[in-house]
C-alpha positions, -999 to 999 in steps of 0.1 A, spaced: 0 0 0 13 33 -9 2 61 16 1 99 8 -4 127 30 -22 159 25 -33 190 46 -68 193 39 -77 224 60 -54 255 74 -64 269 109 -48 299 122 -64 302 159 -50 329 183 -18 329 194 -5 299 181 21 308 154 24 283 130 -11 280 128 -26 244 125 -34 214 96 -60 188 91 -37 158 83 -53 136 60 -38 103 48 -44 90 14 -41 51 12 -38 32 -16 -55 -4 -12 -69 -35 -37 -104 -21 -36 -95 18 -47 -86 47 -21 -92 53 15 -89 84 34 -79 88 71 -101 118 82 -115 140 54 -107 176 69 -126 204 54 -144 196 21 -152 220 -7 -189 236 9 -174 241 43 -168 278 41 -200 284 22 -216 268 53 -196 277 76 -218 284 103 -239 256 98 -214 231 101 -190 244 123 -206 268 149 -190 289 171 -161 272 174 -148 287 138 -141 321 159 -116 297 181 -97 277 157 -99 303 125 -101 284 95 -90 297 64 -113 277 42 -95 270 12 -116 250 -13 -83 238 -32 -75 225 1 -102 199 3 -93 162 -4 -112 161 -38 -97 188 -53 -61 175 -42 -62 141 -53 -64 145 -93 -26 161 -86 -15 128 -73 -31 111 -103 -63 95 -91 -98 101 -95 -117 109 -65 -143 85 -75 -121 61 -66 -125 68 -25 -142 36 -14 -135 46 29 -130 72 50 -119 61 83 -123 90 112 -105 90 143 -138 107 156 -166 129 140 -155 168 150 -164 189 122 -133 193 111 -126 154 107 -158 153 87 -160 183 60 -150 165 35 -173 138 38 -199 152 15 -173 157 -16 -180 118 -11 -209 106 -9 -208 73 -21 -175 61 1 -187 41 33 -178 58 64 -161 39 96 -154 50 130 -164 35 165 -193 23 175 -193 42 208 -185 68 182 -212 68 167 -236 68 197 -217 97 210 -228 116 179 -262 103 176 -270 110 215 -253 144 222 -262 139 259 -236 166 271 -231 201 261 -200 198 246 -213 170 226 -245 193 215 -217 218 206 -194 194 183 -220 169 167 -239 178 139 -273 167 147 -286 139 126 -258 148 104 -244 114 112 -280 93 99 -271 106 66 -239 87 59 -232 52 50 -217 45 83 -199 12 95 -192 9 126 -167 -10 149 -158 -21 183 -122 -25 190 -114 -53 211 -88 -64 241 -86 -97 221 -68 -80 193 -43 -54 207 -21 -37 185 18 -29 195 8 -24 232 -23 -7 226 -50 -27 251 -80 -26 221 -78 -22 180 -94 -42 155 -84 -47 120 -107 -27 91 -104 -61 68 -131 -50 52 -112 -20 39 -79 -33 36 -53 -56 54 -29 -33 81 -51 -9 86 -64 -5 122 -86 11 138 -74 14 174 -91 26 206 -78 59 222 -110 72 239 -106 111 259 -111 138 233 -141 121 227 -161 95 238 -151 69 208 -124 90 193 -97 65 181 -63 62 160 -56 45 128 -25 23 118 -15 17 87 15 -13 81 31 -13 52 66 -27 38 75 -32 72 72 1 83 38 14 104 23 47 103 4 59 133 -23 90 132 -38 94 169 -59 121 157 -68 144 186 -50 122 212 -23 154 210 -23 188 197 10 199 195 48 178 196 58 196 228 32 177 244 49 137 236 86 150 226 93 159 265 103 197 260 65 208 273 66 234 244 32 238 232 14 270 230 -14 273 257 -42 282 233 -43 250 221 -35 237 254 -68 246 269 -87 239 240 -78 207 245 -90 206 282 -120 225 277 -136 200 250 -119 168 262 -148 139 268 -124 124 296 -98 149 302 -77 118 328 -76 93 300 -59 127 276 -36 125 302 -29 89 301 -28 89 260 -2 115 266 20 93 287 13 64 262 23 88 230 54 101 248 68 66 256 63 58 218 84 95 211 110 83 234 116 46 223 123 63 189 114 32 167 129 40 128 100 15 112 73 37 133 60 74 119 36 89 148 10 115 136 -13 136 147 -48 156 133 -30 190 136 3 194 148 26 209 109 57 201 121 48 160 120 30 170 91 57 183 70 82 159 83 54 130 74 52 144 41 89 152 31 94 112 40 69 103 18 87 126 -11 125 107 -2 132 76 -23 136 45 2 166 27 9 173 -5 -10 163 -39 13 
């Protein structure tokens, strides 16, 4: 499988300098394309309000229309018909733009996911779920499982259905069923955690991220002890430093550009 990686939406929220990305992976399997998140899609800032709320004043996006994952992936030579999945590591709006430049792809992400989004029983949920949004999609959803750990990680299950070492694995916290997705490939793995950490400082041990993202984090976490705990997890993976490992993250453009500058440099020979 050949993976790509694209930044399908710019934020620029106060007082964070280098401004944030919507990493998207493009993947590359027997049955045509899947996508890891969809970022913003191509109607987002004509409906900006609608689909993102209040919480566009916060984060600042810039909207970009060539930015959205169907406008991008003619340049890397395929036709977006050819999406078959998404895969979301949760369903905050800007995870989910670009789901409606797709309509026909199926959609997967957690079961307890998807009640999250279909319930909205807190306020923050209210706040970040679309209502009903989520009955309109061709939505699959699945339940990772203790019985199928992945590299140390108590609960993942495998997406066979979309393509063999791809993962969906269970990181609950920023929300209720929000999750990470592995890809392995040619013996090497790629991990995006999504949400599960905003910024490098917070996994590389420096502490350097900026605060506004900082306390966004805290404010909208689902389960602000198990953040912590994904952030001890994530730094231990940092620290260990495996070669065959690239971790990732929704929104952080330092792993993004180093993500995609490795995905530009020709491998070394086996």
């Amino acid at each position: 499988m050949r993976v790509h990686h694209l930044n399908c939406g710019t934020m620029k929220p106060w007082a964070t300098p280098d401004g944030l990305v919507c990493h998207v992976l493009v993947i590359e399997t027997d049955h045509g394309l899947a996508l890891v998140d969809s970022g913003f899609g191509v109607m987002d800032g004509p409906q900006r309000r609608t689909r993102m709320g209040s919480a566009r004043h916060y984060v600042r996006p810039i909207f970009d229309p060539d930015e959205a994952a169907i406008r991008q992936l003619p340049s890397l030579g395929y036709d977006p018909r050819d999406v078959r999945d998404i895969i979301l590591t949760h369903f905050d709006a800007d995870h989910i733009g670009g789901l409606s430049d797709f309509p026909w792809a199926r959609v997967h992400l957690t079961a307890d996911e998807i009640g999250a989004a279909k319930a909205r029983t807190t306020l923050v949920e209210k706040r970040r779920y679309r209502a009903g949004y989520i009955d309109e999609l061709d939505v699959v959803g699945h339940s990772p499982s203790r019985t199928e750990a992945w590299h140390g990680f108590d609960a993942a299950t495998e997406l066979a259905s979309v393509g063999p070492g791809i993962f969906l694995v269970a990181l609950p916290g920023h929300s209720r069923g929000h999750a990470a997705v592995a890809v392995e490939t040619d013996g090497r793995r790629i991990l995006h955690v999504g949400d599960s950490f905003y910024h490098h400082g917070q996994v590389d041990g420096t502490g350097h991220a900026p605060l506004a993202m900082t306390a966004m984090e805290r404010v909208i976490a689902r389960d602000w002890r198990r953040v912590q705990s994904n952030h001890e997890r994530l730094s231990e993976l940092w620290a260990a430093d495996d070669p065959a490992l690239t971790l990732i993250n929704a929104h952080d453009p330092t792993l993004f550009e180093r993500a995609r500058d490795g995905e530009r440099q020709p491998r070394r020979p086996d």
